[in-house]
TORLO-562415 format. One record per residue (C-alpha): x, z, y negated. Coordinates in Angstrom, 1 decimal. Layout:
<pts>
xx	zz	yy
X	Z	Y
...
</pts>
This chain:
<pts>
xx	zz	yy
155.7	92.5	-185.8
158.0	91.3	-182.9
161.0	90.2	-185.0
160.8	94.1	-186.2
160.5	95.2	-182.7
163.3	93.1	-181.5
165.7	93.9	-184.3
164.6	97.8	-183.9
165.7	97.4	-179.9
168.9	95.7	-181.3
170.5	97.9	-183.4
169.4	100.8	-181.2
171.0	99.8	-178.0
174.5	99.0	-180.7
174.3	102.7	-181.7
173.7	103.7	-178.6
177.1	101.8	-177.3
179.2	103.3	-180.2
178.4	107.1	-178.8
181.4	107.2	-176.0
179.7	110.6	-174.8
175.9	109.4	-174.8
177.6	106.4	-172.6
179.2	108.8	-170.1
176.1	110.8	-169.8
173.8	107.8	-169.2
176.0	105.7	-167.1
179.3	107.3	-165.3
177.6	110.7	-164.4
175.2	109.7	-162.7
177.2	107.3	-160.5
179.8	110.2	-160.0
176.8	112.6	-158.8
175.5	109.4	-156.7
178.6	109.3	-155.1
179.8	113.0	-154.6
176.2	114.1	-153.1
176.0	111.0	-151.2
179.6	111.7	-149.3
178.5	114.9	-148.6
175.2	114.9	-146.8
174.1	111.2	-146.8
176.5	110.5	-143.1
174.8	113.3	-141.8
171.3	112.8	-142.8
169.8	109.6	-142.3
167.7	108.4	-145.1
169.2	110.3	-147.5
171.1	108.1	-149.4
167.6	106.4	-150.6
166.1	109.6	-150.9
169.4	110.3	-153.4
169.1	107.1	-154.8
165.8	107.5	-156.2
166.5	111.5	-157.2
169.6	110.2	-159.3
167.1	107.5	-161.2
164.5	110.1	-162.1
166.9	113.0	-163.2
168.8	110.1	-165.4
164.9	108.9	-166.7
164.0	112.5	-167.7
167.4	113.5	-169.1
167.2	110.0	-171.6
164.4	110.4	-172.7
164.4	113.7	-173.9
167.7	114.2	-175.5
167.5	110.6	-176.5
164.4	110.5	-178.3
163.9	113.8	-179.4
166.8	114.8	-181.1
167.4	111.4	-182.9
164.0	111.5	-184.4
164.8	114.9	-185.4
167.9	113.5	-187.5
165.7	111.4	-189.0
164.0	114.2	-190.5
166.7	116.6	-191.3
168.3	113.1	-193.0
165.3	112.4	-194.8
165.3	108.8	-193.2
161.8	109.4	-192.0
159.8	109.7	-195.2
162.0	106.2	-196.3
160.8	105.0	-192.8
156.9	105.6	-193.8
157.3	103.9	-196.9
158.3	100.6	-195.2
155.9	97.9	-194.6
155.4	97.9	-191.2
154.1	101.0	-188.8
156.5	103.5	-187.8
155.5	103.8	-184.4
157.4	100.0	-184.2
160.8	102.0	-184.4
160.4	104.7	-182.2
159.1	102.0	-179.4
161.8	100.0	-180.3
164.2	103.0	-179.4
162.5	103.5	-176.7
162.4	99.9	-175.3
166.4	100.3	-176.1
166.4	103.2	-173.4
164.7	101.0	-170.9
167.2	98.2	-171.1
170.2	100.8	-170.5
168.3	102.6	-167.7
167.6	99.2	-165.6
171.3	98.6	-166.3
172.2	102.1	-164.5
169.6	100.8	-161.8
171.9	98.1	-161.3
174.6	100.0	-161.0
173.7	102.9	-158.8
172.2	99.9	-156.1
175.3	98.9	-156.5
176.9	101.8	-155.4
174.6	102.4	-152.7
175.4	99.1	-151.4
179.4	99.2	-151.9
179.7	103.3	-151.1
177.4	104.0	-148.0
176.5	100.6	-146.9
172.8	101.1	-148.3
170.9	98.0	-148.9
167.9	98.4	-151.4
165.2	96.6	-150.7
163.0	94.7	-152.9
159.8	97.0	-152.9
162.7	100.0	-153.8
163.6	97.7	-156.9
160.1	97.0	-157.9
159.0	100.7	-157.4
162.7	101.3	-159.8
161.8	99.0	-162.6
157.5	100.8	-162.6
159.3	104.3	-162.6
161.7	103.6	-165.7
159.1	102.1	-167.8
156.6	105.2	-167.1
158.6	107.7	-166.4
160.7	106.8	-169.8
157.4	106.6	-171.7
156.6	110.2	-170.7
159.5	111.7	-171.2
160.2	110.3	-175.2
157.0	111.2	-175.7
157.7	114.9	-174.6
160.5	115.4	-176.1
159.3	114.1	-179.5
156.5	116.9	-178.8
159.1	119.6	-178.3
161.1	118.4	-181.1
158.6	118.2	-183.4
156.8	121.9	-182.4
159.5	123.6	-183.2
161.0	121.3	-186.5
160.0	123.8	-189.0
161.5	126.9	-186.7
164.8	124.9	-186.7
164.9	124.7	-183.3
167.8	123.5	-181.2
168.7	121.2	-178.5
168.5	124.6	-176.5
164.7	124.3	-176.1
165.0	120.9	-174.5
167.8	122.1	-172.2
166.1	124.9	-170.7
162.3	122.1	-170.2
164.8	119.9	-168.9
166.7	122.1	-166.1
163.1	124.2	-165.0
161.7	120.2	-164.6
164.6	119.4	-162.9
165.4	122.3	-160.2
161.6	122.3	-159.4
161.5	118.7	-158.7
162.4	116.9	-155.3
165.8	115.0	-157.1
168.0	116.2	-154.8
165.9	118.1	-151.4
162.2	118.6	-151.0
161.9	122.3	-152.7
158.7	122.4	-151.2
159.8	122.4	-147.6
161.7	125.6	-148.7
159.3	127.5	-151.2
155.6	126.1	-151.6
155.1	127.9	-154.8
158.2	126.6	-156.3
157.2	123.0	-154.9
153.4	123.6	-156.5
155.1	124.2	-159.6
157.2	120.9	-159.4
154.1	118.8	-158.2
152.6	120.0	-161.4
155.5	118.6	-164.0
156.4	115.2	-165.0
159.3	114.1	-162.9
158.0	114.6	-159.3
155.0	112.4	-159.9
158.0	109.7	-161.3
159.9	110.5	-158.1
156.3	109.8	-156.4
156.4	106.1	-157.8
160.3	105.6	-157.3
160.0	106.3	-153.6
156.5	105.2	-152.6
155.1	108.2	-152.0
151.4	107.8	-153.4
149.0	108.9	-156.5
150.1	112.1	-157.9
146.9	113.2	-160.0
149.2	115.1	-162.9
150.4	111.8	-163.5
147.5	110.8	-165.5
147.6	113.9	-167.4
151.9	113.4	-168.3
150.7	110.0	-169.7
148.2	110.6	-171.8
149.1	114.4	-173.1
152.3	113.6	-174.8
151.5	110.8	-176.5
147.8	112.3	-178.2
150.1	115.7	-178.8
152.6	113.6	-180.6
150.7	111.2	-182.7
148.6	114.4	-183.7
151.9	116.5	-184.7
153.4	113.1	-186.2
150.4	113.2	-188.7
149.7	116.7	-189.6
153.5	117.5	-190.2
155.0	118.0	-194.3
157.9	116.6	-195.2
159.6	117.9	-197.8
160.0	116.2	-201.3
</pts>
């Protein structure tokens, strides 16, 4: 079972490298964004370079794993590949973690990066609690999100439903989370909302912030939506 698992990560993180615009995405935009926001407000605002620092990492967690989960596992189907996949001797679940374990690896390496930038840009040193708090945030925070979007994706997989679905989840999560400014310093109802989705209880782990209760809820929901969907859908002959 771990040979499979290994080899499954393997391959995944060499497709993943082949895709020049999946690359840019994951690793150069969010560095640029780092950077730009940073310049502007982080020398006039102390503390907001971590508090960037940690909004960058969560909006890059959400945004790979649903459009990097998702959507692939959707090929699968419109391909076929997944009723070849079911027919193998080994569980099919063993892919899709292995995907998703090929995520992780490429999100710690953006970690890496982005502390780097902190460090070389504004003069920000991370500390080590900020790293550990980092590496808890990908690994749940990933988990959540592939898990999500494989609900979306699959919900809507007889409709024919487009990336457009996950676009519009993803910006609503995003613009009502606390990424880049605490929205609910500004508007409460807004900031309920954002307390109530998946990535401000990840920003609550990236930054220290405490227990957010929706977190248990994010963890378990996707996956038991999922594995339900994953068994009652038809593929076609």
């Amino acid at each position: 079972m771990m040979k499979i698992l290994s080899q499954s990560i393997y391959y995944q993180f060499l497709i993943f490298l082949r895709i020049k615009q999946a690359v840019f995405f994951t690793i150069a935009f969010p560095i640029f964004l780092f950077v730009i926001f940073g310049s502007i407000w982080g020398t006039q605002h102390d503390g907001y370079v971590s508090f960037l620092l940690s909004g960058i990492i969560g909006m890059t967690i959400a945004s790979d794993g649903l459009f990097a989960i998702g959507p692939v596992i959707k090929e699968y189907y419109s391909n076929g590949l997944i009723k070849y996949l079911r027919k193998l001797p080994f569980n099919i679940l063993l892919h899709f973690m292995g995907l998703i374990i090929s995520r992780v690896i490429s999100l710690l390496f953006i970690v890496f990066l982005l502390c780097i930038t902190a460090y070389l840009m504004f003069d920000y040193t991370v500390t080590s609690l900020e790293i550990v708090n980092f590496i808890i945030g990908v690994f749940v925070g990933l988990l959540i999100f592939s898990f999500l979007g494989l609900v979306v994706t699959f919900s809507g997989i007889k409709q024919g439903a487009d990336k457009g679905i996950i676009n519009f989840i993803y910006f609503v999560i995003l613009f009502t989370s606390n990424a880049f400014y605490p929205v609910g310093e500004f508007n409460k109802l807004i900031g309920y909302i954002g307390n109530s989705l998946p990535l401000n209880p990840i920003l609550s782990i990236l930054r220290n912030d405490g227990t957010n209760y929706f977190l248990t809820i994010w963890l378990l929901a996707p996956i038991i939506l999922f594995v339900f969907l994953f068994k009652n859908v038809k593929f076609n002959r």
